[in-house]
LUMKOL-225562 format. One line per field, with one value per residue (C-alpha): residue number from 1; residue in three letters; x, y, z. Coordinates in nm, 2 decimals, always signed. Layout:
N
num = c(NUM | ...)
residuo = c(ALA | ...)
c1 = c(X | ...)
c2 = c(Y | ...)
c3 = c(Z | ...)
This chain:
185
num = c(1 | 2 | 3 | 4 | 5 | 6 | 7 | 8 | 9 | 10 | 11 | 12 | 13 | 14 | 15 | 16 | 17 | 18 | 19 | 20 | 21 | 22 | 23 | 24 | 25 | 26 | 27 | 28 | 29 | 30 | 31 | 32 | 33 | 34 | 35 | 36 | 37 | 38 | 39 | 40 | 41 | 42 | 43 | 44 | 45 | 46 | 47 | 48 | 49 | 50 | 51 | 52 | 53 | 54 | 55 | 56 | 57 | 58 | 59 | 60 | 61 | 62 | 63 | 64 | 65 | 66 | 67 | 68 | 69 | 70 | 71 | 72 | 73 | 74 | 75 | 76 | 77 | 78 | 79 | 80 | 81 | 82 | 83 | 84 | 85 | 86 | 87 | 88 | 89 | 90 | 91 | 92 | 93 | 94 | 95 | 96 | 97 | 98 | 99 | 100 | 101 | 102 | 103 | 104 | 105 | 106 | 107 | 108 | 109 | 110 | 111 | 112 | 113 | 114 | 115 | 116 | 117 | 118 | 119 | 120 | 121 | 122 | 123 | 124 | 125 | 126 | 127 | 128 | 129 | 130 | 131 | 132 | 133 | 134 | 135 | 136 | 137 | 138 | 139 | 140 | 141 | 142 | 143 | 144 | 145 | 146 | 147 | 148 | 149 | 150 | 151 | 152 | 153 | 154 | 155 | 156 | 157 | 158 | 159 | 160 | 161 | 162 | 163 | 164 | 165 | 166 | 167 | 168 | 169 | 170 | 171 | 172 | 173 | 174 | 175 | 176 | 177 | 178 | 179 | 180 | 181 | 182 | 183 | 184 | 185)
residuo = c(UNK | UNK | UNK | UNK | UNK | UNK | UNK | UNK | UNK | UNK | UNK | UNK | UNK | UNK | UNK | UNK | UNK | UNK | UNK | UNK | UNK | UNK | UNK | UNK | UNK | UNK | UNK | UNK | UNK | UNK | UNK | UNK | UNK | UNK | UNK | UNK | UNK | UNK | UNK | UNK | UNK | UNK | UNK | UNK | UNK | UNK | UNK | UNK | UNK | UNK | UNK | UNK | UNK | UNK | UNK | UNK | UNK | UNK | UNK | UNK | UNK | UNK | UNK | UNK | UNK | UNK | UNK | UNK | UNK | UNK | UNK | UNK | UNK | UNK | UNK | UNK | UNK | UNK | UNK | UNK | UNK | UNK | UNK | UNK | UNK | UNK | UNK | UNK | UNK | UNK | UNK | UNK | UNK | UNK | UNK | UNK | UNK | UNK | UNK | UNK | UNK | UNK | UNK | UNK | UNK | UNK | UNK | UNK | UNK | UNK | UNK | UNK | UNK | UNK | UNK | UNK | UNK | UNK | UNK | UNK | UNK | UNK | UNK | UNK | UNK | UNK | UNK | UNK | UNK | UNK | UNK | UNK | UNK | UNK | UNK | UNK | UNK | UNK | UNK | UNK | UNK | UNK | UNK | UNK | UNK | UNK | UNK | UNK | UNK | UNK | UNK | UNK | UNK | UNK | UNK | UNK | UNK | UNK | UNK | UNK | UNK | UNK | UNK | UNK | UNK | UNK | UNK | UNK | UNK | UNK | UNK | UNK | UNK | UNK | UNK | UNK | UNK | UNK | UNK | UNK | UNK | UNK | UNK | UNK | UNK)
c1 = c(+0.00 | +0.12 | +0.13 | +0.18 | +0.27 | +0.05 | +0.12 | -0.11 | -0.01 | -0.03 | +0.26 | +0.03 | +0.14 | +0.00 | -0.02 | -0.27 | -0.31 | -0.39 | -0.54 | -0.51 | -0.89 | -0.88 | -0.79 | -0.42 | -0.59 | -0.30 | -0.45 | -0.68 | -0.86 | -0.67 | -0.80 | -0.68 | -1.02 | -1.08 | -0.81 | -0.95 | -0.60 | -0.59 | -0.33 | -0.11 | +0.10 | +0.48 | +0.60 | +0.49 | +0.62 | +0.59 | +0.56 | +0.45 | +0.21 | +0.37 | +0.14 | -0.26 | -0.17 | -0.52 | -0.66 | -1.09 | -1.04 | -1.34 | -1.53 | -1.48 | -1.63 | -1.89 | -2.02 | -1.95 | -1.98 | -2.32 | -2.34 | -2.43 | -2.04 | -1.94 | -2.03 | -2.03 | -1.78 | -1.87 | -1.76 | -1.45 | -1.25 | -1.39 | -1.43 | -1.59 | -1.55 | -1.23 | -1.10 | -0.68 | -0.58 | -0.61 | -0.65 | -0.97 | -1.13 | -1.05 | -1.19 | -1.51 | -1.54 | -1.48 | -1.74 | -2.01 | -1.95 | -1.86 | -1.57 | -1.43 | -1.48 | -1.21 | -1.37 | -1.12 | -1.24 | -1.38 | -1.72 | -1.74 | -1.63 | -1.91 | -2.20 | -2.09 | -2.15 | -2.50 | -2.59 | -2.48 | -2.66 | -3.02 | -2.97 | -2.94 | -3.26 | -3.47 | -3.36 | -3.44 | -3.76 | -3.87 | -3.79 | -4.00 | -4.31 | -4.28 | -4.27 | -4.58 | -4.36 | -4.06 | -4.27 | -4.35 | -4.05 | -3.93 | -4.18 | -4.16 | -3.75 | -3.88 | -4.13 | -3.90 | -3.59 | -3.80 | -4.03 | -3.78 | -4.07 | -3.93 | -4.00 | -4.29 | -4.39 | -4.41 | -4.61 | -4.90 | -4.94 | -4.93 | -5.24 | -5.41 | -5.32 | -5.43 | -5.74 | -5.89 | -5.74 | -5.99 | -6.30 | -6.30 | -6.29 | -6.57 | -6.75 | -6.80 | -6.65 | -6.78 | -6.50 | -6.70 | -6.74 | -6.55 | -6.83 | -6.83 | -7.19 | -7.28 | -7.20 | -6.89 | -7.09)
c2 = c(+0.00 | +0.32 | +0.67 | +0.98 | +1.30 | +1.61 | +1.95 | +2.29 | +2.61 | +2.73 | +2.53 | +2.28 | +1.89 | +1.57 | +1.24 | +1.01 | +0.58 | +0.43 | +0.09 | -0.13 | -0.12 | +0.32 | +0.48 | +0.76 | +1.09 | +1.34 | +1.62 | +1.63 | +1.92 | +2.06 | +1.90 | +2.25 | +2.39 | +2.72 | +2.64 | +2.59 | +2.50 | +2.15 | +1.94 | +1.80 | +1.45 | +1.50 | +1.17 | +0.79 | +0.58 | +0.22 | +0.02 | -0.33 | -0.43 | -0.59 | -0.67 | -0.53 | -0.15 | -0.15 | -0.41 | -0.38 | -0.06 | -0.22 | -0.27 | +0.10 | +0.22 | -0.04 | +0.11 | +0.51 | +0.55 | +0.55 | +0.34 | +0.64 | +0.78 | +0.50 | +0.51 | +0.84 | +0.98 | +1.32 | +1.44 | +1.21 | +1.26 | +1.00 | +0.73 | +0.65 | +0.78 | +0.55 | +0.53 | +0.56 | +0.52 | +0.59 | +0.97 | +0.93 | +0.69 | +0.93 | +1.24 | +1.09 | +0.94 | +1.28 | +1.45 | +1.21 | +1.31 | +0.96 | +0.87 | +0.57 | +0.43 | +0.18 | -0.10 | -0.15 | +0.18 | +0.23 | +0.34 | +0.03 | -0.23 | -0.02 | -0.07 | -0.43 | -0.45 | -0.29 | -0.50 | -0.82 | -0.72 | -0.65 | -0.96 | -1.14 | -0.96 | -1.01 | -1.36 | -1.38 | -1.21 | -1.43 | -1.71 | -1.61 | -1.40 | -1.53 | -1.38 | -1.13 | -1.06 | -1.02 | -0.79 | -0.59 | -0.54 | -0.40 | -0.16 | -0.03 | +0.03 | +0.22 | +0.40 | +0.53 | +0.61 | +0.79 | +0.99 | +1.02 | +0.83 | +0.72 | +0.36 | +0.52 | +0.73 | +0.46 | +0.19 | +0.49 | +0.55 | +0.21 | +0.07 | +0.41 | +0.30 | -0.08 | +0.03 | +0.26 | -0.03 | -0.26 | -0.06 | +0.02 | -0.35 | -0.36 | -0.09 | +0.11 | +0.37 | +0.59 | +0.66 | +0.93 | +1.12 | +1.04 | +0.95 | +0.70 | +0.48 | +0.19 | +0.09 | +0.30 | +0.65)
c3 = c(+0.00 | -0.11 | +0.09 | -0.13 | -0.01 | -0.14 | -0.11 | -0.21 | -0.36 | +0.03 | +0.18 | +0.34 | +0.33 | +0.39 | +0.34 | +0.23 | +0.22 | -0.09 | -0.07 | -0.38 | -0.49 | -0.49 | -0.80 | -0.75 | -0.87 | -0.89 | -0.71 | -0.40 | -0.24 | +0.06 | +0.37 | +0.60 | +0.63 | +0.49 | +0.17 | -0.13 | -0.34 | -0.48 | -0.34 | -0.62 | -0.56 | -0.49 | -0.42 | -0.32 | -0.02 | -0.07 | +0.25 | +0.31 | +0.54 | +0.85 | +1.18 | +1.28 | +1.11 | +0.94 | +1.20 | +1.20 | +0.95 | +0.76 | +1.06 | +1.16 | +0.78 | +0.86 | +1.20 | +1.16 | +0.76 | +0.60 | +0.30 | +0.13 | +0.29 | +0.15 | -0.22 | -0.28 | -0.54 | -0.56 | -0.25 | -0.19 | -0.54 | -0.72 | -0.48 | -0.15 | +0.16 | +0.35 | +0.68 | +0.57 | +0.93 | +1.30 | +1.29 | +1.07 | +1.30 | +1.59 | +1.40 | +1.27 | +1.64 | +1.71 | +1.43 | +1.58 | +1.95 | +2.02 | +2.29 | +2.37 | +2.70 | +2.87 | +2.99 | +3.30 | +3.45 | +3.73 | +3.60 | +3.39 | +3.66 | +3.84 | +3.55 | +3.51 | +3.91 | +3.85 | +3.63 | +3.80 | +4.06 | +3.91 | +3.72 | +4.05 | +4.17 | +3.88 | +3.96 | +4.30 | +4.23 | +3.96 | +4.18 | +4.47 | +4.30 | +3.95 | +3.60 | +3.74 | +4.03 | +3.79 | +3.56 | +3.87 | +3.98 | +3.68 | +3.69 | +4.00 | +3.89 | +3.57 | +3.74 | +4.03 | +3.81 | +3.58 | +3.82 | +4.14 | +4.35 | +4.64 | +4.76 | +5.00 | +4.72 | +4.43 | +4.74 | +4.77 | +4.39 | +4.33 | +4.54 | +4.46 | +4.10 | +4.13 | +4.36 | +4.05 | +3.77 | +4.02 | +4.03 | +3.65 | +3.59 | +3.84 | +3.68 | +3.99 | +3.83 | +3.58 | +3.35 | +3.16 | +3.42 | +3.70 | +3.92 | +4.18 | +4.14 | +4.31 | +4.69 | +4.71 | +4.60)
């Protein structure tokens, strides 16, 4: 794989990855935001390809290019859109407000614990109350996560919740209206 070195009519170099299935156009728009000078090819640097240089580079186009990025030559001199190394993984990462995140840190260790943990208790749960239990319990973690209920909070709207589920299925509620008829009026 060959890198060639381009230079504009501004002074500003750079180099660029060629992979065998991309045509070698001879000049390239500057990538220095703001110029608008083509880039013309000075020279090529063969190299081989020893060890994991361009290790996952397909996957990376895969999960941060568009197919669209990918096949369109109008914008990317006559071919698709490439990753040519490291520092266009990082920059698209970058573009996309993406970061990586190091699974031995703390914090991950941390959300791994988590989720151990409520894995265990859906478990437990499941174990002891059943799916319905299990389904509950799940619930109640949505609902006070969402809402900042706390425990006392979620048990009071919940049997006010379940008391009115019961006396519409009893139809001693009049859901029209809102009146209470029947033995409880």
């Amino acid at each position: 794989m060959p890198i060639f070195e381009f230079h504009c009519g501004s002074g500003h170099r750079y180099e660029d990855i060629f992979f065998p299935r991309d045509p070698i156009p001879d000049a390239l728009p500057c990538p220095r935001k703001g110029c608008e000078l083509p880039s013309m090819r000075q020279r090529v640097n063969k190299f081989r390809h020893v060890g994991p240089v361009f290790e996952d580079m397909d996957r990376y186009e895969g999960a941060l290019l568009s197919p669209k990025q990918r096949t369109d030559t109008d914008k990317n001199n006559g071919r698709g859109a490439r990753f040519r190394g490291p520092k266009d993984v990082s920059r698209m990462e970058q573009d996309l407000g993406l970061s990586r995140v190091d699974p031995n840190s703390a914090s991950e260790r941390h959300k791994r614990d988590e989720q151990r943990d409520e894995i265990a208790t859906r478990a437990r749960v499941n174990q002891e109350s059943g799916l319905d239990g299990e389904l509950d319990w799940i619930e109640r973690q949505n609902i006070t996560e969402a809402s900042g209920m706390t425990d006392m909070e979620y048990v009071r709207w919940k049997g006010m919740s379940d008391a009115a589920e019961s006396a519409a299925i009893a139809g001693t509620v009049d859901l029209s209206g809102g009146t209470v008829t029947g033995s409880d009026a």
